[in-house]
Each structure stands twice: as C-alpha cells, then as structure tokens.
C-alpha positions in Angstrom: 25.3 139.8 20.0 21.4 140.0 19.9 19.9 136.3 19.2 16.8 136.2 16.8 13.6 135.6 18.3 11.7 132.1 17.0 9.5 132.7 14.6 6.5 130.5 14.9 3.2 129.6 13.3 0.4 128.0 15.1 -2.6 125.9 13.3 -5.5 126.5 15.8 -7.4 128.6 17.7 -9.0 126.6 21.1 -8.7 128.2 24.8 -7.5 125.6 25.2 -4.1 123.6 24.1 -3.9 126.2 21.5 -3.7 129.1 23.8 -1.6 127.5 26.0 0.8 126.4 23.0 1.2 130.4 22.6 1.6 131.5 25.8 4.4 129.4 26.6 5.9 130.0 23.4 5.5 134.1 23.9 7.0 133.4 27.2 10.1 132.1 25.5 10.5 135.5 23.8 9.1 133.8 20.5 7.3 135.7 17.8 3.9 133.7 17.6 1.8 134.2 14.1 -1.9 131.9 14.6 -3.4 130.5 11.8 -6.9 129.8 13.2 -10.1 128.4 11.8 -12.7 130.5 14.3 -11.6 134.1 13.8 -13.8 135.0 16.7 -12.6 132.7 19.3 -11.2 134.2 22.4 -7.7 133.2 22.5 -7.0 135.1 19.5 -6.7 138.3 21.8 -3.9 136.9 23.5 -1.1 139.6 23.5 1.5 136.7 22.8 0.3 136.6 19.5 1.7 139.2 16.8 0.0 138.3 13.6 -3.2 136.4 12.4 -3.0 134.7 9.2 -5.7 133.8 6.6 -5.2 130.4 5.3 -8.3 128.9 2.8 -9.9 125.8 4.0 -8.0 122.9 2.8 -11.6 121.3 2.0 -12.1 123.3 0.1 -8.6 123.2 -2.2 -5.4 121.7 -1.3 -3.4 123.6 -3.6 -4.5 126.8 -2.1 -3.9 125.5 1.3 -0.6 124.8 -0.1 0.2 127.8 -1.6 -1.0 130.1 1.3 0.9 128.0 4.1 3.8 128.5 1.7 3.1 132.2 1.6 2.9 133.2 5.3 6.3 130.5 5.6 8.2 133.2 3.6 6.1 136.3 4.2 6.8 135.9 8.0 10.1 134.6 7.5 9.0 131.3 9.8 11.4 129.0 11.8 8.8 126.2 13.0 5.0 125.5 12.1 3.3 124.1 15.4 -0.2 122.2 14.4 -2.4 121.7 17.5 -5.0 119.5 16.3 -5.5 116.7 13.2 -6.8 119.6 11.1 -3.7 121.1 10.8 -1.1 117.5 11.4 -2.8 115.9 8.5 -2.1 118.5 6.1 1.2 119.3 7.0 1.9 115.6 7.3 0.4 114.8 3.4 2.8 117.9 2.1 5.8 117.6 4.5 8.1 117.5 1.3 6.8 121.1 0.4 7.6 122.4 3.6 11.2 121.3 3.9 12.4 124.7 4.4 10.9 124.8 8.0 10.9 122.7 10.8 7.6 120.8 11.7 6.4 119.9 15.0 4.2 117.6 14.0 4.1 113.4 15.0 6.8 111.3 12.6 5.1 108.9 10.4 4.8 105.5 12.5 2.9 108.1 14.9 0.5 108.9 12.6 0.0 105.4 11.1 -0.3 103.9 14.0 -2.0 106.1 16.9 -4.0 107.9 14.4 -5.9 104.8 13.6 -7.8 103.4 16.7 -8.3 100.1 15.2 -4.2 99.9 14.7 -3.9 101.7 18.2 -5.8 98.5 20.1 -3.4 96.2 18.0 -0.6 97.9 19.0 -1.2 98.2 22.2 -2.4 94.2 22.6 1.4 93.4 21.1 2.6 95.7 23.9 0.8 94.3 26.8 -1.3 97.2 27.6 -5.2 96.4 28.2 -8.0 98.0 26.0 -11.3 97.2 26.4 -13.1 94.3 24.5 -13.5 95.4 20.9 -13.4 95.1 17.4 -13.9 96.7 13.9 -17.9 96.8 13.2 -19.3 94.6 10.6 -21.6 94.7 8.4 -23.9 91.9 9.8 -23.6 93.2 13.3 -27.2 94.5 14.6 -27.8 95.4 17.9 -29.1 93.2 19.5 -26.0 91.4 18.7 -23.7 93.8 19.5 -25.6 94.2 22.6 -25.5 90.8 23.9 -21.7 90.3 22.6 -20.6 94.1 24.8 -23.7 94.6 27.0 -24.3 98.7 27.6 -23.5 101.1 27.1 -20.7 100.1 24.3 -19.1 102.7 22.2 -19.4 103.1 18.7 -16.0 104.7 17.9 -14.6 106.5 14.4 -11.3 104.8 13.3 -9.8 108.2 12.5 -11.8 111.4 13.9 -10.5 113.1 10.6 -10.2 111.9 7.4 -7.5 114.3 5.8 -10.1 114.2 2.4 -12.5 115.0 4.0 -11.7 117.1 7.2 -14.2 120.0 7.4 -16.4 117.0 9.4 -15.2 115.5 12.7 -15.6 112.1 13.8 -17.3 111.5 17.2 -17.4 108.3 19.6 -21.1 108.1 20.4 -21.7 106.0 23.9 -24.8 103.9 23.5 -26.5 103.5 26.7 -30.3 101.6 24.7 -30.3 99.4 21.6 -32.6 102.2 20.2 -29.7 104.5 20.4 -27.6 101.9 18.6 -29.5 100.8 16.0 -30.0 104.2 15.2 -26.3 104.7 14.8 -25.5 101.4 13.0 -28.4 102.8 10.6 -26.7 105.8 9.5 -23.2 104.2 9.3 -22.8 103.9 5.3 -18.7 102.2 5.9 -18.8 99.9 8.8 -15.1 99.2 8.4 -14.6 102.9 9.2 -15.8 102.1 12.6 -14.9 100.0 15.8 -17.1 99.1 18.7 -15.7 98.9 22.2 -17.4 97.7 25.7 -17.2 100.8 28.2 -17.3 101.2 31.5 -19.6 103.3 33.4 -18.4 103.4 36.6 -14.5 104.1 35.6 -12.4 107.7 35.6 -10.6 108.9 32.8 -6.9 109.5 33.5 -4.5 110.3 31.3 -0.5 110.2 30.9 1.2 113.1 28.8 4.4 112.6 27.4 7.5 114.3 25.5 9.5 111.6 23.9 12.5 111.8 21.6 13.0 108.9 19.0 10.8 106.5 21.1 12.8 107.3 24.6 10.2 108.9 27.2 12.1 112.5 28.5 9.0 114.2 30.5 5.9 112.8 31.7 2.9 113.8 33.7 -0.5 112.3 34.6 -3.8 113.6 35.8 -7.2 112.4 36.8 -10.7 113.8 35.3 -12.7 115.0 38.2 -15.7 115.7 35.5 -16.4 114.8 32.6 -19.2 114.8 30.1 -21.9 112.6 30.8 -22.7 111.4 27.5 -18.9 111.1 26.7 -16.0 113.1 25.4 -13.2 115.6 27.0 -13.1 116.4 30.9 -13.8 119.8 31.9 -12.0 119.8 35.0 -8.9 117.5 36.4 -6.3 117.4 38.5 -2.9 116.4 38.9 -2.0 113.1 40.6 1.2 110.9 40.7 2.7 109.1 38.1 2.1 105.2 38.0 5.6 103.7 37.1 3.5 100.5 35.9 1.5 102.6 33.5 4.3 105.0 32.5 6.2 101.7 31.8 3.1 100.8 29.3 3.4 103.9 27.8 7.4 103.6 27.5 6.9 100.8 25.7 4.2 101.8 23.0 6.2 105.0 22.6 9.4 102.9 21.7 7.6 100.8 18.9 6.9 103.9 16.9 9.8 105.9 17.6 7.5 108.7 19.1 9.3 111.7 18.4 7.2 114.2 19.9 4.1 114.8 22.2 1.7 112.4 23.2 -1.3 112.0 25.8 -2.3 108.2 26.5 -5.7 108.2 27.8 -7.0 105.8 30.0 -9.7 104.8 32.1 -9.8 103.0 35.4 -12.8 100.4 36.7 -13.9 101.4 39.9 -15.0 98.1 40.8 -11.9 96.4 40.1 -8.8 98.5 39.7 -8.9 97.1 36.2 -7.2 99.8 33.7 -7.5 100.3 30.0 -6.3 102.1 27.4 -9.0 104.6 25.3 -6.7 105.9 23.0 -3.6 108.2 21.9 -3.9 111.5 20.9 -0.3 112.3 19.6 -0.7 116.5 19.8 -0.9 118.8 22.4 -3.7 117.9 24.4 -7.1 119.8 26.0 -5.4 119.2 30.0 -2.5 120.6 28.9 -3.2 124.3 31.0 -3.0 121.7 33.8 0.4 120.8 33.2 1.9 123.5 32.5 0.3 125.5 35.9 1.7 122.9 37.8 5.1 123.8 36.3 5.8 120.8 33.6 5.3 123.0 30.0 5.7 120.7 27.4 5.5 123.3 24.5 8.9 124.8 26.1 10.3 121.7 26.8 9.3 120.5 23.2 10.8 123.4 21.5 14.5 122.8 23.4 14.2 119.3 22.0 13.8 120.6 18.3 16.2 122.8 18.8 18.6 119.7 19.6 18.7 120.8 23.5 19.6 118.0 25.7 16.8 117.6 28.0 18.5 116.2 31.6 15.9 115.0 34.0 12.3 115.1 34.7 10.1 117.8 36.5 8.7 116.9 39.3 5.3 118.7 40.4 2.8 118.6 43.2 -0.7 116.1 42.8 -4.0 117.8 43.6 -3.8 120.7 41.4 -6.9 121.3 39.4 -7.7 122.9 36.5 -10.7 123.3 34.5 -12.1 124.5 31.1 -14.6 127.6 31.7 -16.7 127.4 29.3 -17.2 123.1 29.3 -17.5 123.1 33.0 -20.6 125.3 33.4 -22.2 123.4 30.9 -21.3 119.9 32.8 -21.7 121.6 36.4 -25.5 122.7 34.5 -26.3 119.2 33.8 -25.0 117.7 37.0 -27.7 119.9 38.7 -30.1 118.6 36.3 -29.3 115.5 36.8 -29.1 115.5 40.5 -32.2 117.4 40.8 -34.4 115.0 38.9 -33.2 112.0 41.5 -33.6 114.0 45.1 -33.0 117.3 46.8 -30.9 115.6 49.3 -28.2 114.7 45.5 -29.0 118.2 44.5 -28.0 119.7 48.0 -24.7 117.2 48.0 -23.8 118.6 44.8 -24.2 121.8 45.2 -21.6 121.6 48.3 -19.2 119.4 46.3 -19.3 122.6 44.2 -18.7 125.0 47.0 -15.5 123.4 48.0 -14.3 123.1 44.7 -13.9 127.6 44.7 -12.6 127.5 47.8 -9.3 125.6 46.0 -8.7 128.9 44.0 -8.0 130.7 47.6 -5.4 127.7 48.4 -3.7 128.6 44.7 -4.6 124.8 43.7 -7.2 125.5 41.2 -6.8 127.8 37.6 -9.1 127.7 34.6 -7.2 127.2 31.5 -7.7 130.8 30.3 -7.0 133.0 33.3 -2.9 134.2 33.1 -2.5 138.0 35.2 -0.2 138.7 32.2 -2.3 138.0 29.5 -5.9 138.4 30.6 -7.5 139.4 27.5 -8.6 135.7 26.3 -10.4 135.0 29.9 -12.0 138.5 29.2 -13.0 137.5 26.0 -14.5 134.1 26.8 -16.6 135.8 30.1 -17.9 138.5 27.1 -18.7 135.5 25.2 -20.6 133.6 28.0 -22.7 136.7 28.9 -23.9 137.1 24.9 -25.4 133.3 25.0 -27.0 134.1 28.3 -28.2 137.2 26.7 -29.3 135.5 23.6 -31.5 132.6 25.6 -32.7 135.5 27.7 -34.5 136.9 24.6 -35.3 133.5 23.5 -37.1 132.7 26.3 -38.9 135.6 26.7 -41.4 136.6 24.3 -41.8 139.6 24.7 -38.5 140.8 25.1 -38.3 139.2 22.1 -40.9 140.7 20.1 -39.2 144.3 21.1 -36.1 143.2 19.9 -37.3 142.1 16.7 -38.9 145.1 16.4 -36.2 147.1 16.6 -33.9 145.0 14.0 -36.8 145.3 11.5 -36.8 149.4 12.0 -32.7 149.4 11.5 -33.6 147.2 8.5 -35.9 149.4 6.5 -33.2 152.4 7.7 -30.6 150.4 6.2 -32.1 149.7 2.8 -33.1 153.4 2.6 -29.7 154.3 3.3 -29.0 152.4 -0.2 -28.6 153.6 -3.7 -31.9 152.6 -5.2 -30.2 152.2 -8.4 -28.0 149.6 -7.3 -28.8 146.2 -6.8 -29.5 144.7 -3.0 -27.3 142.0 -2.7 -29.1 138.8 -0.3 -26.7 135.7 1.0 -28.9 133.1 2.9 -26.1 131.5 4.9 -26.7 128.1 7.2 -24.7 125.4 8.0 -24.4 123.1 5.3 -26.0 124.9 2.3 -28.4 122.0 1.3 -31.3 122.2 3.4 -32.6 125.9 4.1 -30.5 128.3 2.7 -30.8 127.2 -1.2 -34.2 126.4 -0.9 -34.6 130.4 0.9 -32.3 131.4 -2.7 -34.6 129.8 -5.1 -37.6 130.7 -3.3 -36.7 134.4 -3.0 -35.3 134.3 -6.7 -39.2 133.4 -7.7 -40.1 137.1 -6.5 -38.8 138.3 -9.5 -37.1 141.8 -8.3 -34.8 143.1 -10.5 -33.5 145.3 -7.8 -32.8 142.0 -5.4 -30.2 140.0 -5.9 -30.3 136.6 -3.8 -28.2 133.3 -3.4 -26.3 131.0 -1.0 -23.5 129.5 0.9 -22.9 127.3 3.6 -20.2 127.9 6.7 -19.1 124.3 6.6 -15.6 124.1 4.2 -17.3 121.6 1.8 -18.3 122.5 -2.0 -20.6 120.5 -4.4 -22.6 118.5 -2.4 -26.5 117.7 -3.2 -30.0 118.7 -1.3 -30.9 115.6 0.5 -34.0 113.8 -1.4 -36.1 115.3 1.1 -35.4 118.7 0.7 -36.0 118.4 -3.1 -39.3 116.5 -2.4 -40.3 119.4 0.1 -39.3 122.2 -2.5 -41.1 120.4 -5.5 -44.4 120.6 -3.0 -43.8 124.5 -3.4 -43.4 124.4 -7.3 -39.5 124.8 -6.4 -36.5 122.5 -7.6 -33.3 122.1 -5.6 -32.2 119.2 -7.6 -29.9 121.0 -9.5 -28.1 122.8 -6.1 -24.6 122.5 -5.2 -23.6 124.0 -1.9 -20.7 126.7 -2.0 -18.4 127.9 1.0 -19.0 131.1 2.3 -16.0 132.5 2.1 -15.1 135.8 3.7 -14.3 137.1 0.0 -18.4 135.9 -0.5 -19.4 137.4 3.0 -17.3 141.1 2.2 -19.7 141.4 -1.4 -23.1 141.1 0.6 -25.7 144.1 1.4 -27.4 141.6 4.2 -26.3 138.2 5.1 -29.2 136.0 6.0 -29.1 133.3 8.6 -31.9 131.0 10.3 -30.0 130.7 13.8 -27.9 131.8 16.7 -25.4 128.8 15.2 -25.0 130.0 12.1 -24.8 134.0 13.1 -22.0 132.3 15.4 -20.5 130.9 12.7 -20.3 134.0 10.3 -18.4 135.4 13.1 -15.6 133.0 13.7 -15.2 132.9 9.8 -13.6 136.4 10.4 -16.5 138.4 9.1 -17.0 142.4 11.3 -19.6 144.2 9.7 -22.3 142.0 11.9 -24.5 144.6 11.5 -25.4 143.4 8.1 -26.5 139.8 9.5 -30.1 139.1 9.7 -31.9 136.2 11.2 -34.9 136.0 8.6 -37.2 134.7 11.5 -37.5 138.1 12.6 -40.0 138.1 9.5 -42.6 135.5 10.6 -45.7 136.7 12.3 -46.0 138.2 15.3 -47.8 134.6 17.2 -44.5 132.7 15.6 -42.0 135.6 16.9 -40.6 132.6 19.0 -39.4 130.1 16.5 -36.0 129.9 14.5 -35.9 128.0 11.3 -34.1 125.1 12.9 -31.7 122.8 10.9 -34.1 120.1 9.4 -31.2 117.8 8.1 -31.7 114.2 9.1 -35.2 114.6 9.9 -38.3 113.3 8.5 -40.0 115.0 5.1 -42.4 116.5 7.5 -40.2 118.5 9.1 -38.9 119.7 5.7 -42.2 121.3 4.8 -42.8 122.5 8.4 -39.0 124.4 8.0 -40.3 125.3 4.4 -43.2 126.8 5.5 -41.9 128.8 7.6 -39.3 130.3 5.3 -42.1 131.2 3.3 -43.7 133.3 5.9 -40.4 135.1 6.3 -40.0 135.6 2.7 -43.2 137.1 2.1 -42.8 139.7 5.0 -39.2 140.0 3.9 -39.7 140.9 0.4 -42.9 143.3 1.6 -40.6 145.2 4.1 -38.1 145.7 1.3 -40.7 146.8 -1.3 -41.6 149.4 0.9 -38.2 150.8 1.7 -37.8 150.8 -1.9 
C-alpha cells in the first residue's frame, strides 16, 4: 500500500534556515509548496520545492492574508504549515483557530509570550538561574550620559519584540552603541521607550548558541556551536562551527524550556566573556534558526527530527556529531571577510597579512570535508548557483557605479531602448508611469505630482512603495521641500505596489539599485520595463542616484528634489520626442 507523501507549506524564503527547512523536508519524500516574501531569492530554485504560492502582505490586510492561507490550505490539499520566521509565527499564531484543519509547527503560546518578549525573556531566565547581562526596560528620563555611566560602552539598545504582528512589514533591530553620540541619537528617535530595553555588552565575548527540539518542555535533541565571525557592528554570525555540548548550559536551557512547556524548536543564544569565562544569555529565538545548515551537515536535522515528533514518533536518544565542523553563510561572509580587511588594513599590514592567512586556512577546511556554506547540496545545486549569479550582478552593478564612463555608455544605451520602447507603443493609448521607492513618502509621490504638473494627456503617472504598509503621510519635510517647488504632498498616502499594480505599468520608475532589487523579489519578470530615472540627469551628474532622503535634514530634501527635477525635465523631453 502506497503511503501519501506530506504535504507541506513553508512561510519564507532565506538561503538560509528556510532552504534548509525544505531540503530536509524534500529529503523525507515530502511535497514542499513555499510561500515566500522575496520572489527572487535564490532558494526558491531549489528542486525540493514543487509549488510557489502568492499570499498578500498581511500589512497590508489580515483578512486577505487569511483567506489566501486558507486557500492554498485546501487548494494544495496541505498536511502541515511550517513558518520559519516571526513574519509568518505571528500570523499563524493570532489565527490558529482558523487553521484547525492543519497541523502548525509553530511555538505553543507560553513560547511566544514569553521568549518573544526580551524584556519577559531576561525575567524568565533570572527566575531560572541563567545569567543575562545587566539590563532593564529604557525609560523615559534615561539620557545618555546616564545610561552611559549606569552600562559603560558599548551597551545595546534592544527592541522588546523584533515584530510587532500590527505592524510587521518593519523589523526591529538591536543597535550596539559604541559613543554617547550614537546613543543619544537613538534615544532621540525612540517615540515608546517601554518598547525598548537596554543591555551592557561585551566586546571581547563569542556568541555561542544551543539549539534544541523539545516536546512539552522535555529537551529530546540538542546541539551547540560557536560563531567564528560575526558582524562587527552586531547581528547574526556568518560563519560557525560545531563544538561540544556544555551539560551546565544545556541544564540552563532544560530548565527554561520546562517553564514554558516548549513544544517545538528553539536556539538559546549566548555569549561568553573572554576575560572571565563569565556566560550570558542574549536571547531565544523559538524557530528555526540562521546556523541551522550547520546542524544538519554535521548530521543532527532538526526539521526531520521535528516532523517525527508531530507525527507523534517516539524520538529514543540523542545524535551525537563531531565539533569543528564549520559552516558559513555566502553571501554574509564576504561582506564580514570585506570589512575585516578593512578593518585590519587601516591598523597595520603586519593585521592585514595575519588576516589574510587566517583566511587561507579557513579554504583549506573544505579539502578536509569540515567546512560547507549553507547553500551548496550536489543534489540540489540550483540555489548556490543562483546566489553566485546574484553576487556577480552587485559586483557588476558597483562596477558601473564606480566607473563613469562605463556608466555614461550604459546609460546611453537604456535611454536608446527607451525611445524604441515608447515608439513601439500605440500612440493612441495612454503611457502608463509608476515611480516606485521604498516607502512611498519621500521621492516617489513627490516624482508623481511633479510629473502630473506636465500636463500630458497621453502620460499617465503615479506611485507606490515596495514596503507592505498603506496610508501613511510625507514626512513634514518632504511637504516643506515640495511646497518650495509650488508642489503639495500633504494630501499623499503611500500605496503598496502590488504585483497586480506592477503587471498594469508601461515603465516602472525607481531611484535605486534597492528599489529595482526590490521590484524583483516582489515577483515582478518583465524587468525590462524598470527604469532608474537618474539615467535622465545631465551628463556631469551621470554618477548620482536619487538616494533615499528619509530621516535627513530639509536640505537634503531639496537637494533629492532637485534632482528629480532634472530627470523629469529630460524624461518628459525624451518622451515628447518619441511621441
């Protein structure tokens, strides 16, 4: 008798825990539809995955997110939704009762009160006996001077929740202080202080981290690694390596994992003092983690092992594996490898010599089968493929950028298939314009509403914004900048660009490399039709985009005003004289 293969849907999209998710799921013989939010990220040519399917932004309605979810449940005919990060968890977890139907492998509830709060995390843990670093929820009278002398520096200023589910378009980020400008800067643009905690930090410590499977608060699989780089002004690792499991910190773990029941995956993060030993807990991220490739190369796969335990599989003993097997993230590390050398550069060539042997060594681990990046697998090679394609376009891109005139020819040549492209056009039919940038309140209304003041009837123009989130207002600079040029914006609302909006458009006009990225991974193809509208300012400007001026001073809104201008006015000549 032939047994039906699981029938899974994945929230995400990274080449990271995401990929690995579905590759140990396809493995399993499982059928694997992704519901991404970057359409044009590698790991969505993996050939584990069968389907890809379109699910709104739940920014931008809930009740669509809803009803979609619902739909590819029952279209697919779905045993188990996986969500691999708090984008697709806090949905799923606000609507579980709709999705009764299918099993969720998402945290329980005490998971996500408690470990999706970093404020309730520390308490937690303090009841527990674990160590966290000195700390507490920021206040409104804290400045930081007093901050300063109360934590020393760097400290860092850390999010409570890195998602709020009404507002999950925008990430949270912990920013590490390391001067009191950079702090009062922060505390500045921090409207609700109790949203926020401030923690001391050391400087001189390694992350490590434990990873756990846990049923009903009972610890079943565990595995720990060490960062062996990291970011230097904070965040993920790029590279790590496996190490031994502490029993005293697994025994920490054990017993923060029993208090909420943990019924699920977990990864405790740490980080360890160098000068003392002393270790401290960061925080919990109760998902499937970034180091997860890690894990499962060295032969402990936690997405297998997760789905026997759903499946109400008895899981008998724990997998051992071997320590001092590395793994690293392509794409992070040759941005952190980039600003070692940098970095070590600037001190002596004596560092910069050191660290370029320290990197030497680290290929020769590949030859010895102890080092993998996360997305190289022989039998699925597309996604490493994918993300080396990708690499080579931004080297190509800051080749151009950097050369003027390289450059110049290029831009050249897109104004010449421009003009071909409008002539190609029925002149009777409107020319339909989209000025797309990130957030839809700075340059890409006010390049609507100045374009609209042409008054061609044959050109039609307006706006959206790549970022899920509808009706917010120009910032008061912008609508000062725009009433210098006779223009109001105080009546804008941004709008998502949808792929529905995208799919309508003649031309598609952005100001960046960012937001032509972002058009991209919102699933749009014909990227023919995208334009950056700085191929439009004067020849001695050929070198400048129209950079992002939210945040900035007014005088950077009438410098980024100004030049859309410029653009305009060659734009709308250029068109004339195709039409």
């Amino acid at each position: 008798m032939t047994t039906k293969a699981l029938r899974v849907l994945v929230f995400g999209d990274d080449t990271r825990s995401f990929l690995a998710v579905v590759r140990s799921l396809g493995r399993t013989g499982a059928v694997v539809i992704a519901a991404p939010y970057d359409f044009a990220s590698p790991a969505l040519s993996s050939s584990y995955i069968s389907k890809i399917a379109q699910i709104p932004p739940y920014s931008i309605s809930q009740d669509q997110w809803v009803t979609a979810v619902t739909s590819a449940v029952r279209d697919n005919e779905i045993d188990l939704i996986v969500a691999c990060d708090d984008r697709g968890i806090l949905p799923l977890h606000r609507h579980r009762e709709k999705f009764k139907s299918v099993q969720l492998a998402i945290p329980n509830k005490q998971v996500i009160e408690y470990f999706y709060d970093k404020h309730k995390t520390r308490e937690l843990a303090s009841r527990c006996g674990v160590y966290v670093a000195a700390g507490r929820l920021l206040q409104e009278s804290d400045t930081a001077e007093k901050l300063i002398a109360e934590f020393d520096l760097p400290l860092a200023i850390k999010p409570r929740r890195s998602f709020d589910i009404d507002n999950i378009a925008q990430r949270k980020s912990v920013v590490l202080c390391h001067a009191e400008n950079d702090l009062d800067n922060i505390l500045q643009s921090i409207t609700d202080r109790s949203a926020y905690i401030v923690e001391a930090f050391l400087p001189d410590g390694q992350g490590l981290g434990i990873s756990v499977l846990a049923k009903d608060g009972t610890i079943s699989q565990a595995f720990q690694y060490l960062r062996a780089r990291e970011m230097r002004r904070g965040g993920g690792s790029s590279y790590r390596y496996s190490t031994t499991i502490s029993k005293e910190l697994l025994s920490a773990v054990q017993r923060m994992a029993k208090e909420v029941k943990l019924d699920g995956v977990a990864m405790f993060e740490f980080r360890k003092s160098a000068r003392d030993g002393r270790i401290i807990l960061l925080e919990v991220n109760a998902r499937f983690w970034g180091g997860l490739p890690l894990a499962i190369f060295c032969g402990v796969d936690f997405p297998a092992l997760y789905i026997k335990q759903l499946q109400g599989k008895t899981l008998t003993s724990q997998i051992g594996y071997r320590p001092s097997v590395y793994a690293r993230s392509l794409v992070a590390d040759l941005y952190c490898i980039n600003e070692e050398l940098k970095h070590a550069k600037e001190e002596s060539t004596i560092r910069m010599i050191s660290q370029l042997f320290k990197i030497s060594c680290e290929l020769g681990r590949f030859f010895l089968l102890r080092d993998s990046i996360d997305t190289f697998d022989t039998h699925d090679l597309k996604p490493f493929l994918e993300e080396g394609r990708a690499i080579l376009r931004e080297i190509s891109a800051k080749v151009r950028y950097t050369s003027p005139g390289l450059r110049k020819r290029k831009i050249l040549e897109f104004r010449k298939a421009y003009m071909e492209a409008l002539e190609k056009k029925n002149r009777k039919d409107p020319v339909n314009f989209l000025f797309v940038c990130f957030g839809n309140i700075c340059r890409s209304p006010y390049a609507a509403v100045r374009a609209q003041s042409y008054s061609r009837k044959n050109l039609e123009f307006s706006s959206a914004g790549t970022l899920p989130i509808e009706g917010r207002t120009s910032p008061h600079f912008a609508i000062d900048a725009a009433g210098d040029n006779e223009l109001d914006l105080s009546g804008s609302r941004s709008q998502y660009a949808s792929l529905e909006l995208l799919n309508r458009q003649d031309f598609i006009v952005v100001f960046d490399q960012k937001n032509k990225d972002s058009v991209r991974s919102l699933g749009f193809t014909e990227m023919d039709k995208v334009i950056y509208l700085s191929w439009f300012l004067p020849e001695n400007q050929f070198n400048k985009d129209i950079t992002d001026p939210y945040g900035k001073s007014l005088q950077e809104f009438k410098h980024t005003y100004s030049l859309i201008n410029k653009s305009l006015d060659k734009l709308i000549r250029i068109t004339d004289k195709a039409f």
